[in-house]
N, C-alpha and C positions, 0 to 999 in steps of 0.2 A: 365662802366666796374668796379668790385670792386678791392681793393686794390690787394688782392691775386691774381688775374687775370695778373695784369699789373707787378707786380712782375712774377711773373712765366713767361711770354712773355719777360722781360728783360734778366732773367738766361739761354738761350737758348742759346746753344752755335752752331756753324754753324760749319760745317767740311767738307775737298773734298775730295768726294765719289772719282773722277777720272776726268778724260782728254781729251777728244776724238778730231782728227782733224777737224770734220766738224759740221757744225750746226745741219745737219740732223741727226747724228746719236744722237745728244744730246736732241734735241726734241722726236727723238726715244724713249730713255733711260727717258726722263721726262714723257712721253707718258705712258711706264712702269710701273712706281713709282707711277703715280698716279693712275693707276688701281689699287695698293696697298694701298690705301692712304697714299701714303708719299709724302710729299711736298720737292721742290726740286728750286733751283734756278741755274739759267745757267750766268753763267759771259764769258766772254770776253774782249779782244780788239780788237777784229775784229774794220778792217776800213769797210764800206762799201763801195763797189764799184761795175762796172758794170761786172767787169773783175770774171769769175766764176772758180778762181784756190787760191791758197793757195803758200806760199812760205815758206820754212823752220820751220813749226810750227806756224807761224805768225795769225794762226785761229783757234787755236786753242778753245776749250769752258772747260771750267772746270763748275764740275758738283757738286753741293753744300747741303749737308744736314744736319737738325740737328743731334749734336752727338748722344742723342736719338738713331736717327731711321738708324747710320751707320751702324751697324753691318745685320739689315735687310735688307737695302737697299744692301751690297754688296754680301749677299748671294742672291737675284733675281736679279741683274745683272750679275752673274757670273754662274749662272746655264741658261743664255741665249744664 
């Protein structure tokens, strides 16, 4: 990889698009993006477990892009 490369990969700065309470609709929402090409990353704390409910936000997924591509990415999530 040349230097410019790895430089320009380090300056990339990472931002939340948004929120959403369950997995599914974030894999939805990533599913989206990436017919766009925009790349996106999904965080949590989800615990896993067997139990398929949610308690006060506690699963939430926040939904991650670079600052880049936020402004695109939130005009094709919100015209959805």
């Amino acid at each position: 990889m040349s230097e410019n490369a790895e430089k320009k990969d380090k300056d990339i700065k990472i931002v939340e698009l948004c929120r959403v309470p369950r997995e599914d609709e974030a894999l939805a929402i990533e599913s989206l993006l990436a017919s766009c090409n925009i790349k996106c990353i999904l965080q949590s704390d989800i615990t896993r477990s067997v139990y398929p409910f949610t308690i006060d936000g506690l699963a939430e997924v926040s939904i991650l892009v670079s600052e880049r591509d936020f402004e695109k990415s939130r005009g094709i999530i919100n015209k959805r």
